[in-house]
Gaussian input, Z-matrix of N, CA and C with variables (Angstrom, degrees):
# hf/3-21g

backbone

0 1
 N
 C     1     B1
 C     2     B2     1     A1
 N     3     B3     2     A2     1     D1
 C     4     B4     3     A3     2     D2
 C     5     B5     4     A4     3     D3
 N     6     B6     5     A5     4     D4
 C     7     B7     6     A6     5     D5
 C     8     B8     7     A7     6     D6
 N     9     B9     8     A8     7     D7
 C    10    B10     9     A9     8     D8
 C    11    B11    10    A10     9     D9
 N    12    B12    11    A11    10    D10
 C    13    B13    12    A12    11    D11
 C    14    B14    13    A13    12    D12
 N    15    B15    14    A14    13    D13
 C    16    B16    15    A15    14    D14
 C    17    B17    16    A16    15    D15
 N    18    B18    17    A17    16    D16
 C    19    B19    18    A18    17    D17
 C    20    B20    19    A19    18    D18
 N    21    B21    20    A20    19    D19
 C    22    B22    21    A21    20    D20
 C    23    B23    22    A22    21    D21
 N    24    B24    23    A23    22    D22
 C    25    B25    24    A24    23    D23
 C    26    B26    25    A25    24    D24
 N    27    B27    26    A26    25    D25
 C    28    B28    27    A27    26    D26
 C    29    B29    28    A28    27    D27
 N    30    B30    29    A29    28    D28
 C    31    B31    30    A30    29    D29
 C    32    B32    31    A31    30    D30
 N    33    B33    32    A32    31    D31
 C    34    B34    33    A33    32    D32
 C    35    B35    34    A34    33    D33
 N    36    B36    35    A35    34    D34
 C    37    B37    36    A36    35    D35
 C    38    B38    37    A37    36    D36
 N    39    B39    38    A38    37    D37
 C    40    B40    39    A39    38    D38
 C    41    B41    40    A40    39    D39
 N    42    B42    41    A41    40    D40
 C    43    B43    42    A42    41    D41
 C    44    B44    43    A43    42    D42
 N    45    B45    44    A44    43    D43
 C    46    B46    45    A45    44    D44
 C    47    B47    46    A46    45    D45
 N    48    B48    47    A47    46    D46
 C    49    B49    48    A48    47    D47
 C    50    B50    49    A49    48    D48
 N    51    B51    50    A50    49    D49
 C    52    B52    51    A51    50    D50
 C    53    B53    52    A52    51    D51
 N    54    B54    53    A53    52    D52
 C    55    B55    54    A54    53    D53
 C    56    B56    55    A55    54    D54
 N    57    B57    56    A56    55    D55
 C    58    B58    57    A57    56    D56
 C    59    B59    58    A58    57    D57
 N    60    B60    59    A59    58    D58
 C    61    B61    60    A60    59    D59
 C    62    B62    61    A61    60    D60
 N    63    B63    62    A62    61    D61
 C    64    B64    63    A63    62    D62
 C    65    B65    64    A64    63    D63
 N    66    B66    65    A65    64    D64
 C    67    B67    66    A66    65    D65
 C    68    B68    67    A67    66    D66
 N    69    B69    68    A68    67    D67
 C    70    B70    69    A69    68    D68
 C    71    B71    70    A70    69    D69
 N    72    B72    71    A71    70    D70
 C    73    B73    72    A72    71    D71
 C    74    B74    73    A73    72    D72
 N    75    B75    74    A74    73    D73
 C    76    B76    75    A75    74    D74
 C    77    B77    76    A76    75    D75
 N    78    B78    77    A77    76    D76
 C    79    B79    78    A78    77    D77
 C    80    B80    79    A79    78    D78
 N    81    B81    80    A80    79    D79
 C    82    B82    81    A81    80    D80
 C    83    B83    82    A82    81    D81
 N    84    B84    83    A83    82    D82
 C    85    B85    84    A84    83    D83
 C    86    B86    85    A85    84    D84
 N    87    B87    86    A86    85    D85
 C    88    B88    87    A87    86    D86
 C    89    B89    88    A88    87    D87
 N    90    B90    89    A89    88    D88
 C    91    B91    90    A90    89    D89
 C    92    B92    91    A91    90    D90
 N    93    B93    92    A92    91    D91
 C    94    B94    93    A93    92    D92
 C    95    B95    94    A94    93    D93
 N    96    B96    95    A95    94    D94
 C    97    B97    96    A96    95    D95
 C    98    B98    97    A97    96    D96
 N    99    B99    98    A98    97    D97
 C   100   B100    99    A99    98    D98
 C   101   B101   100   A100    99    D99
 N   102   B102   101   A101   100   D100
 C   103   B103   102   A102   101   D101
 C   104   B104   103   A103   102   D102
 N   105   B105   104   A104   103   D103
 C   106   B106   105   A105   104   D104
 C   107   B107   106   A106   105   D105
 N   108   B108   107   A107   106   D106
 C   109   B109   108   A108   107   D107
 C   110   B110   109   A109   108   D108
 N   111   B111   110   A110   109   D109
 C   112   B112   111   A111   110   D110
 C   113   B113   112   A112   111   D111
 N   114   B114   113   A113   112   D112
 C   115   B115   114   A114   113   D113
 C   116   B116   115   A115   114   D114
 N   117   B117   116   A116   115   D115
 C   118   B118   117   A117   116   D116
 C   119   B119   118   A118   117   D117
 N   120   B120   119   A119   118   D118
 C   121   B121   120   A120   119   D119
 C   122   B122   121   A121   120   D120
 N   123   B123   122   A122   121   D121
 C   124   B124   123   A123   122   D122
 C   125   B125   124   A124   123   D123
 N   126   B126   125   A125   124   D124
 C   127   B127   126   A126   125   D125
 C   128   B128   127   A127   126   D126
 N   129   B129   128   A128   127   D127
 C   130   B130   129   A129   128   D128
 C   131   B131   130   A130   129   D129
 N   132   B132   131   A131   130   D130
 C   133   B133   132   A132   131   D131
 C   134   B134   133   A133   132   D132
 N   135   B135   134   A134   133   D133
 C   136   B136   135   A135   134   D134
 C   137   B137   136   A136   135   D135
 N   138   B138   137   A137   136   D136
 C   139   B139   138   A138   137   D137
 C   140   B140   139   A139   138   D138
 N   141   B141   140   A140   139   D139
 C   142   B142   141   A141   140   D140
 C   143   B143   142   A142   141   D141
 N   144   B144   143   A143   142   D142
 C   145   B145   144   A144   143   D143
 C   146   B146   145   A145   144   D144
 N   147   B147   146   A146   145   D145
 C   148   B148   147   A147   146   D146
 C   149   B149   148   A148   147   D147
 N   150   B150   149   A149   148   D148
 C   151   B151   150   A150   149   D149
 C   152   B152   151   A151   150   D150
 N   153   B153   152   A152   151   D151
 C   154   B154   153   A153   152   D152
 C   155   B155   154   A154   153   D153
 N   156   B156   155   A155   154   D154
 C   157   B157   156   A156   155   D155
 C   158   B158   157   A157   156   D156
 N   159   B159   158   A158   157   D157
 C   160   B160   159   A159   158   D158
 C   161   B161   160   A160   159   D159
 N   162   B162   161   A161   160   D160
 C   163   B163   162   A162   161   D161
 C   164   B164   163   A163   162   D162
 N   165   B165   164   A164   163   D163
 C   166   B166   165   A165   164   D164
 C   167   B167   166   A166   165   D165
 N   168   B168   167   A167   166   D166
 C   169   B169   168   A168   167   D167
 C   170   B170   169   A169   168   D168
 N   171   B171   170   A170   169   D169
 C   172   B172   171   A171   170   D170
 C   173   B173   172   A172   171   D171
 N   174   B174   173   A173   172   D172
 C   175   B175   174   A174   173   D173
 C   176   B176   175   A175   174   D174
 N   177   B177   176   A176   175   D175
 C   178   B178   177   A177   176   D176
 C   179   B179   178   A178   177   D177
 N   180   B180   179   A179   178   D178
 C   181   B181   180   A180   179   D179
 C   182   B182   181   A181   180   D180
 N   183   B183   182   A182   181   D181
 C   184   B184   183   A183   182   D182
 C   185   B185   184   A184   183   D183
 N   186   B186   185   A185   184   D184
 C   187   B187   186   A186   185   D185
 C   188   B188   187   A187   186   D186
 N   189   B189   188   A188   187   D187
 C   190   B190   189   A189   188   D188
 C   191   B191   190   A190   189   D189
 N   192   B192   191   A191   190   D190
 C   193   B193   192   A192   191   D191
 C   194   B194   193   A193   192   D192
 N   195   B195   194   A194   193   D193
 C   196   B196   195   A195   194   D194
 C   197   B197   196   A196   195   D195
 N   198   B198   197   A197   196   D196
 C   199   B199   198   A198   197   D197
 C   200   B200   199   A199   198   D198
 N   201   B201   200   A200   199   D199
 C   202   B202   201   A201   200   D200
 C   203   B203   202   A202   201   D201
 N   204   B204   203   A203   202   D202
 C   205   B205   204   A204   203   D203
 C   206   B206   205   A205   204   D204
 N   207   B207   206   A206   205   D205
 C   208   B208   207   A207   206   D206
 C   209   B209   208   A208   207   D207
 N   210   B210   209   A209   208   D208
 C   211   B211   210   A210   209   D209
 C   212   B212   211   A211   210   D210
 N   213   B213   212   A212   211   D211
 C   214   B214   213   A213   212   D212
 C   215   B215   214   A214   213   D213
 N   216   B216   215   A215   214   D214
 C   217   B217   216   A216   215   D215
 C   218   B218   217   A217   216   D216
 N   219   B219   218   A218   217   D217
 C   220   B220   219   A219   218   D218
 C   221   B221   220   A220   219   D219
 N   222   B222   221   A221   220   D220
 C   223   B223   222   A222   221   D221
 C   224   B224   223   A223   222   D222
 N   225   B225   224   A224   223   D223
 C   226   B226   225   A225   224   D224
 C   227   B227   226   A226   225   D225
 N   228   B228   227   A227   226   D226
 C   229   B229   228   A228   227   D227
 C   230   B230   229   A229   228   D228
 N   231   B231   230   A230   229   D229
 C   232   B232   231   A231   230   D230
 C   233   B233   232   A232   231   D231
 N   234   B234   233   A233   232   D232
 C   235   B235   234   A234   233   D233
 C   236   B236   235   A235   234   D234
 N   237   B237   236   A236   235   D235
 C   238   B238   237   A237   236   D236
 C   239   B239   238   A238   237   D237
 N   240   B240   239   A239   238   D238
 C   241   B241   240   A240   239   D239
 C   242   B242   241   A241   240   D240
 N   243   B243   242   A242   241   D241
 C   244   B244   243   A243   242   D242
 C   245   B245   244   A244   243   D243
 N   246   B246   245   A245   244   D244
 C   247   B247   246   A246   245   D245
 C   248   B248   247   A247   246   D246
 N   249   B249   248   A248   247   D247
 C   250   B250   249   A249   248   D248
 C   251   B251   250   A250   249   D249
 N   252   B252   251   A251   250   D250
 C   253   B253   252   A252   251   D251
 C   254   B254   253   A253   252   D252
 N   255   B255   254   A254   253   D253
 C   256   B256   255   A255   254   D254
 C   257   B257   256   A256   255   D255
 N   258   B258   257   A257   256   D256
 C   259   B259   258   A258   257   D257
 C   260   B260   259   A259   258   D258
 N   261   B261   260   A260   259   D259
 C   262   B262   261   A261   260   D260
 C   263   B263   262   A262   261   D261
 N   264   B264   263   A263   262   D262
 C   265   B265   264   A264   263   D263
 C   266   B266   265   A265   264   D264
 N   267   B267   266   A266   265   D265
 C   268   B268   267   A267   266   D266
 C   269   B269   268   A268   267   D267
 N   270   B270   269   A269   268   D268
 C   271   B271   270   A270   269   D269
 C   272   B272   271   A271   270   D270
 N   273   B273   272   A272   271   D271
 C   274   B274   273   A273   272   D272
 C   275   B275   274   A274   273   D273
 N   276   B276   275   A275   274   D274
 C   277   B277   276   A276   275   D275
 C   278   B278   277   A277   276   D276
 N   279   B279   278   A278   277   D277
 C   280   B280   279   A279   278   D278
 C   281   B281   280   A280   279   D279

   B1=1.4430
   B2=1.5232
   B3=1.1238
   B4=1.6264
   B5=1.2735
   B6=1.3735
   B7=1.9362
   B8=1.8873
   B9=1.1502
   B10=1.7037
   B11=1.5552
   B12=1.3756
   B13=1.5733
   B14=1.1849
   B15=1.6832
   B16=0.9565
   B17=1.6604
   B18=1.2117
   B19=1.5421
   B20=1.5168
   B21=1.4142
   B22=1.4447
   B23=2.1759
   B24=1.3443
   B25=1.3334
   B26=1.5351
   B27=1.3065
   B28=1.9783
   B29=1.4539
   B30=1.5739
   B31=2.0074
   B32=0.9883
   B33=1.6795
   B34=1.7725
   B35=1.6254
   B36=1.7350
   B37=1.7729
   B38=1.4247
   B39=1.2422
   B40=1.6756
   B41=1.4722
   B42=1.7235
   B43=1.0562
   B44=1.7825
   B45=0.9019
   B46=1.8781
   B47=1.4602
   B48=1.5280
   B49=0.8552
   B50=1.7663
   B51=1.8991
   B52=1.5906
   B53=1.4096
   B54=1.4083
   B55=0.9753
   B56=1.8719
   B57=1.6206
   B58=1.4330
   B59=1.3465
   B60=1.2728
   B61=1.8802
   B62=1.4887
   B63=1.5933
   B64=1.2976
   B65=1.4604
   B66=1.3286
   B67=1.6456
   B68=1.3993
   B69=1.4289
   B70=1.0808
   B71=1.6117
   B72=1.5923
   B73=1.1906
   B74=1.4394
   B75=1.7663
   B76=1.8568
   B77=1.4347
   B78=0.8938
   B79=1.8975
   B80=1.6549
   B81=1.7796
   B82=1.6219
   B83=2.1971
   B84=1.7266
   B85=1.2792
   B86=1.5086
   B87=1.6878
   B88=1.4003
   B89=1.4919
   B90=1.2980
   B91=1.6289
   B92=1.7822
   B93=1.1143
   B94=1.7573
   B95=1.5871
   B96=1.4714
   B97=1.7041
   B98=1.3242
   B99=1.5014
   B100=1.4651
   B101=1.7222
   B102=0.9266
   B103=1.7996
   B104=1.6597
   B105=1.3645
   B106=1.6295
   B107=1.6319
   B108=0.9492
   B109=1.6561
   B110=1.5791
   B111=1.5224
   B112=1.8614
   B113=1.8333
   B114=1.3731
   B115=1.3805
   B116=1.3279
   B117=1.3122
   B118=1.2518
   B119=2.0179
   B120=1.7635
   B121=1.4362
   B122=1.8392
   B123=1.3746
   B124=1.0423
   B125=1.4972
   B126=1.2689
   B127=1.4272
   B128=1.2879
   B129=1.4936
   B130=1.4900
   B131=1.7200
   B132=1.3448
   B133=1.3522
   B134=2.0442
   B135=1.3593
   B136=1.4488
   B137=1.6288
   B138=1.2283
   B139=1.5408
   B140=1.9874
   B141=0.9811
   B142=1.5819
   B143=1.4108
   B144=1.3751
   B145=1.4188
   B146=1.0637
   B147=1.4419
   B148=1.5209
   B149=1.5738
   B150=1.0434
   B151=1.4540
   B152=0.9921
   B153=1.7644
   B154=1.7984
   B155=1.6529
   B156=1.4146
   B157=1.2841
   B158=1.4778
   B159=1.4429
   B160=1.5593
   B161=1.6454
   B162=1.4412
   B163=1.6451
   B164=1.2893
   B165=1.7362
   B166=1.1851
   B167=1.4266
   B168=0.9517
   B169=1.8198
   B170=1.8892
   B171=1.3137
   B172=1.3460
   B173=1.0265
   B174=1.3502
   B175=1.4735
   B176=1.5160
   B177=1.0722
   B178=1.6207
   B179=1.9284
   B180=1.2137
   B181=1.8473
   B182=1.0612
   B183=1.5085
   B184=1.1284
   B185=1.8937
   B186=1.6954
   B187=1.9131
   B188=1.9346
   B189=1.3243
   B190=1.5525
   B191=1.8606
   B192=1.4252
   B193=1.0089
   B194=1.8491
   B195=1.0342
   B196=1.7363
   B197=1.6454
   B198=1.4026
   B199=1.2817
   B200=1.4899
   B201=1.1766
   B202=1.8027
   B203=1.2347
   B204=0.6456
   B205=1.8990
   B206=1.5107
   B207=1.5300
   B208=0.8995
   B209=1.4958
   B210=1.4839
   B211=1.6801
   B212=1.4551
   B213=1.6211
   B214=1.6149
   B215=2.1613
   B216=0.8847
   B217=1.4196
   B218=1.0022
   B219=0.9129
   B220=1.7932
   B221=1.8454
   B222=1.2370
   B223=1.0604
   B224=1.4073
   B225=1.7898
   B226=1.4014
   B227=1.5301
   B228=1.4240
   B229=1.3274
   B230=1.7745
   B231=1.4066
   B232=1.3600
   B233=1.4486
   B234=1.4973
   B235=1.6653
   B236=1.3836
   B237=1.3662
   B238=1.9013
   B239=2.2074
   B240=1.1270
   B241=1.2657
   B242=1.9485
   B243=1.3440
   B244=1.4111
   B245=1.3608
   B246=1.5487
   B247=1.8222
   B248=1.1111
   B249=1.4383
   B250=1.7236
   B251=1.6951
   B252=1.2649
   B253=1.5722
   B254=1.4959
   B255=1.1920
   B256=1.8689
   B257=1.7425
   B258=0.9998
   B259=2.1468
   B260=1.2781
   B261=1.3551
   B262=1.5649
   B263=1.9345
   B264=1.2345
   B265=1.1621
   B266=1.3762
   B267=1.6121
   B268=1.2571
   B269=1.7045
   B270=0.9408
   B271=2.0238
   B272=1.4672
   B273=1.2585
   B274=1.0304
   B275=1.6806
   B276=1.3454
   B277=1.4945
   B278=1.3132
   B279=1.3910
   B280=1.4609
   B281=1.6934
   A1=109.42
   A2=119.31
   A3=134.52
   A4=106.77
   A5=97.79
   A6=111.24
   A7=102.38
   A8=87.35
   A9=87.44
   A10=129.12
   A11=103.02
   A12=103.42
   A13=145.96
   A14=113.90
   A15=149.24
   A16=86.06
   A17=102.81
   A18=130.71
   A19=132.66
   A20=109.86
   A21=106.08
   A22=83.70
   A23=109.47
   A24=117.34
   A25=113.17
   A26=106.54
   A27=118.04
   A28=85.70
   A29=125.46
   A30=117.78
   A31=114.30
   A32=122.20
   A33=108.22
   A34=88.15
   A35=111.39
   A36=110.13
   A37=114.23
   A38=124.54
   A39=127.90
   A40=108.24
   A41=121.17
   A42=130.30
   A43=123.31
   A44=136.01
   A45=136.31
   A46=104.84
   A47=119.49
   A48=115.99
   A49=123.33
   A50=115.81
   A51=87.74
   A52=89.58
   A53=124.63
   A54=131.65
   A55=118.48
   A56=103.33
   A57=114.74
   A58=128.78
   A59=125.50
   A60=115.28
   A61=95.42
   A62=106.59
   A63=102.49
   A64=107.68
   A65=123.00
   A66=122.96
   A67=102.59
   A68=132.55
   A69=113.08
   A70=116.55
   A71=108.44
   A72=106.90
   A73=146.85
   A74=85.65
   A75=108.17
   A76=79.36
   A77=93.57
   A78=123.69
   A79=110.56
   A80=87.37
   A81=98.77
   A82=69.43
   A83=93.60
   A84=120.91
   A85=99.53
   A86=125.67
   A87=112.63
   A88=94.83
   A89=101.54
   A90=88.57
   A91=113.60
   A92=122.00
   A93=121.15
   A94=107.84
   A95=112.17
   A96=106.35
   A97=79.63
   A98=102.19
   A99=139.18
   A100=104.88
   A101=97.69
   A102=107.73
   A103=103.97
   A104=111.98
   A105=117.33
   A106=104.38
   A107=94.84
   A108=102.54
   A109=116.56
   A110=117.33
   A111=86.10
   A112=83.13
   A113=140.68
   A114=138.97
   A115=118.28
   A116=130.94
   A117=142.47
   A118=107.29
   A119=94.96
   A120=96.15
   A121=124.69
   A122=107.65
   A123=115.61
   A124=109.15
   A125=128.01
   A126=135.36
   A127=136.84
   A128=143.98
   A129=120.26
   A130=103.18
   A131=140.68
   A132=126.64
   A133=75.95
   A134=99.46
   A135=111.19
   A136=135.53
   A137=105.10
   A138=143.40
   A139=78.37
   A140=107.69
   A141=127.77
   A142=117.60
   A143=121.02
   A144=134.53
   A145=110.47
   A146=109.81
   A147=105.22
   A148=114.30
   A149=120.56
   A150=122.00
   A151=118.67
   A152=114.32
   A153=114.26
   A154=106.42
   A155=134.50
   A156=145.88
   A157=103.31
   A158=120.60
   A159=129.60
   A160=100.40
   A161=111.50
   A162=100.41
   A163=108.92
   A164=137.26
   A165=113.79
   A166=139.96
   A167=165.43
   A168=145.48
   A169=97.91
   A170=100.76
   A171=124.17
   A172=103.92
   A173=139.87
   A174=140.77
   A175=118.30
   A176=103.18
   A177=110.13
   A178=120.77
   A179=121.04
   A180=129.21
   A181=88.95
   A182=130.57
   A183=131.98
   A184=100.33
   A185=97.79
   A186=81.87
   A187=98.51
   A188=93.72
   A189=106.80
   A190=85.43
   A191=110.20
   A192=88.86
   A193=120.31
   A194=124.97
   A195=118.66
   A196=98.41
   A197=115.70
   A198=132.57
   A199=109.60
   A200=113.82
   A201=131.36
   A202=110.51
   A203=132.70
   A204=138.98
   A205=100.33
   A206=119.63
   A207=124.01
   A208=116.12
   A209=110.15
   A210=135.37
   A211=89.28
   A212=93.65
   A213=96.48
   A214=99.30
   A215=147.32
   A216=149.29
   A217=114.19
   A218=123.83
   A219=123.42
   A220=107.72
   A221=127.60
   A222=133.64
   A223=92.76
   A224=113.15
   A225=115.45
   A226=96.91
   A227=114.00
   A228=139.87
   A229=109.68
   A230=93.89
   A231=114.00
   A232=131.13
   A233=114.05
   A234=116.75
   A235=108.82
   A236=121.79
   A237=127.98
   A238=91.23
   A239=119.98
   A240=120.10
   A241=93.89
   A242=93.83
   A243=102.69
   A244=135.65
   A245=117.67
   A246=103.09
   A247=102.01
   A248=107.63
   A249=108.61
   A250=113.66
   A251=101.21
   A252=106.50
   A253=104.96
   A254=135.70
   A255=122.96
   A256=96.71
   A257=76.15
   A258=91.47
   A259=102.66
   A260=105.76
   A261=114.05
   A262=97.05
   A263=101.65
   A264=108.38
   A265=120.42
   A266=110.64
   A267=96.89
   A268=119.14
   A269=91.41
   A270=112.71
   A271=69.74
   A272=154.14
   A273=156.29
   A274=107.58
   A275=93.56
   A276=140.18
   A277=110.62
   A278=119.33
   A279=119.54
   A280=97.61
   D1=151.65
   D2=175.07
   D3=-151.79
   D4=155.96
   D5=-151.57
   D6=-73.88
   D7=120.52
   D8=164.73
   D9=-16.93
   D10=-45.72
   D11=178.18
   D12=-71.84
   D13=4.03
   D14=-104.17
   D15=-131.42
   D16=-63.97
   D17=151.57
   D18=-77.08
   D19=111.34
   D20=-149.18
   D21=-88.81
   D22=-171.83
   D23=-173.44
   D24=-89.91
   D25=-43.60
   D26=172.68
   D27=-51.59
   D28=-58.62
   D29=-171.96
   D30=-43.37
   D31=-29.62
   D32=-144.07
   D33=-108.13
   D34=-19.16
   D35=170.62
   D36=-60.65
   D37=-35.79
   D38=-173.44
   D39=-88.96
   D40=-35.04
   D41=-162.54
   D42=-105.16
   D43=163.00
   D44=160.52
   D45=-147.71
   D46=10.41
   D47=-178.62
   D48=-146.93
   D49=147.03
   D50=-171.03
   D51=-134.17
   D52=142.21
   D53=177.09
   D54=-94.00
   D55=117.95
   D56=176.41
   D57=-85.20
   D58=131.43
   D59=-157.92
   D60=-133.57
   D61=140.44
   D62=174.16
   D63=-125.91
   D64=-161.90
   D65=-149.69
   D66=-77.00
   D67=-11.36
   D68=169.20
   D69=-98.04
   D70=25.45
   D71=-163.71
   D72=25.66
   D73=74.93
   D74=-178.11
   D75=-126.75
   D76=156.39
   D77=-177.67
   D78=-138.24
   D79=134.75
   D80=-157.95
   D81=-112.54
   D82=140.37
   D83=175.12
   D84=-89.32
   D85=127.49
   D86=178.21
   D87=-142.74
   D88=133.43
   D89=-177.90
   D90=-95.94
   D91=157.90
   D92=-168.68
   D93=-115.81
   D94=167.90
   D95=148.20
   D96=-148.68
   D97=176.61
   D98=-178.19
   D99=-85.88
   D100=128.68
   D101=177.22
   D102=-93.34
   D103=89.66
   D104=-179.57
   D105=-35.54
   D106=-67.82
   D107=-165.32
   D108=-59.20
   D109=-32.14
   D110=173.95
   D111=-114.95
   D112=10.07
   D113=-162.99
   D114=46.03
   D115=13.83
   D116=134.23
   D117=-24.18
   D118=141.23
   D119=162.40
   D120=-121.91
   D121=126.14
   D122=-158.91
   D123=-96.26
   D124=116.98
   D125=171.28
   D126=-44.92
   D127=65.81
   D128=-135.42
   D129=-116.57
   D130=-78.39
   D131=-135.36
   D132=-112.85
   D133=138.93
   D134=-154.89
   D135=110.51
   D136=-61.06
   D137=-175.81
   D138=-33.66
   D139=-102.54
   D140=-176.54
   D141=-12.40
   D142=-39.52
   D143=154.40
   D144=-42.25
   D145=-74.18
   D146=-166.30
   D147=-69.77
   D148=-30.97
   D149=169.44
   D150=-39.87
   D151=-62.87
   D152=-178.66
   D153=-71.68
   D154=-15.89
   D155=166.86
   D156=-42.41
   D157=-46.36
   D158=-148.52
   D159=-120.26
   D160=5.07
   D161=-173.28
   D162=58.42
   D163=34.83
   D164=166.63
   D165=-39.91
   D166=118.57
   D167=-173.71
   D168=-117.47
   D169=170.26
   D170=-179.03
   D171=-61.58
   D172=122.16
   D173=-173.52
   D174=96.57
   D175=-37.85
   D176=161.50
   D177=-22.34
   D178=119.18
   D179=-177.31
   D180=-89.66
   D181=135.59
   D182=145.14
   D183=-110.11
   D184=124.08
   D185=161.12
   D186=-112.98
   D187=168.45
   D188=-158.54
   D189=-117.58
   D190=129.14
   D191=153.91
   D192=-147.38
   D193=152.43
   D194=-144.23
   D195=-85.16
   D196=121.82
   D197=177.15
   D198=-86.62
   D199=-179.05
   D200=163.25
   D201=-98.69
   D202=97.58
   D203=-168.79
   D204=-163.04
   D205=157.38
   D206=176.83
   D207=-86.52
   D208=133.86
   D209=-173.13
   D210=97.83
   D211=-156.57
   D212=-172.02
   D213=-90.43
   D214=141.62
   D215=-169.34
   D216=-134.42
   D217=150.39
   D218=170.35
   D219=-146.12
   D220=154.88
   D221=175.35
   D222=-111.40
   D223=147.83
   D224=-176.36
   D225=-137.63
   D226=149.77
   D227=-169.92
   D228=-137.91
   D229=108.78
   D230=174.20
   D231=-92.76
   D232=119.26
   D233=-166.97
   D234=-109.26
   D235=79.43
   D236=-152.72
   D237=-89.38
   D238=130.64
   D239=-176.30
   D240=-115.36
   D241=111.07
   D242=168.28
   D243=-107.26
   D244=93.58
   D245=-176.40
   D246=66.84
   D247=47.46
   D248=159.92
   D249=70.43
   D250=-0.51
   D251=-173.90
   D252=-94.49
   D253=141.97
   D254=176.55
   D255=-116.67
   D256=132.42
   D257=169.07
   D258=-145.74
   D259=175.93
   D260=-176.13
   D261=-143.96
   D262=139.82
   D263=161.46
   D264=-134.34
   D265=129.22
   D266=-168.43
   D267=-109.75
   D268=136.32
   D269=-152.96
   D270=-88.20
   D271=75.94
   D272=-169.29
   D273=-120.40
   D274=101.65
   D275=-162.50
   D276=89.22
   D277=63.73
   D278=121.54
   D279=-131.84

């Protein structure tokens, strides 16, 4: 999930979909909807790709943050904490 605001409303009229890019600049296609009830946006058919793409694990931070790219885009940065150890890898472009 990523915060409603994130995605403005003119975006979500043209768009159903946001494209995630990482440092070697490949972009994972994920399509979204709007969660009425808290207006949260929820990541759905895609999402899962890129996850097992990146080794996501349970606990895993993803922050999202909104690029200039064409559609709505975001570059994402992953903070994976292993065995008490903290690193960051950055999935940088998605």
């Amino acid at each position: 999930m990523i915060p409603g605001s994130m995605i403005t409303e003119e975006e979500e009229l043209k768009h159903d979909n946001v494209i995630l890019w990482t440092s070697k600049e490949r972009g994972w296609l994920v399509h979204f909807q709007r969660n009425n009830a808290s207006g949260q946006i929820n990541l759905t058919t895609g999402w899962i790709h890129s996850a097992e793409d990146h080794d996501l694990q349970l606990g895993d931070l993803c922050v999202f943050q909104k690029i200039k790219k064409p559609g709505i885009s975001f570059r994402v940065f992953i903070f994976s904490i292993t065995e008490g150890e903290s690193s960051s890898r950055k999935f940088s472009v998605y």
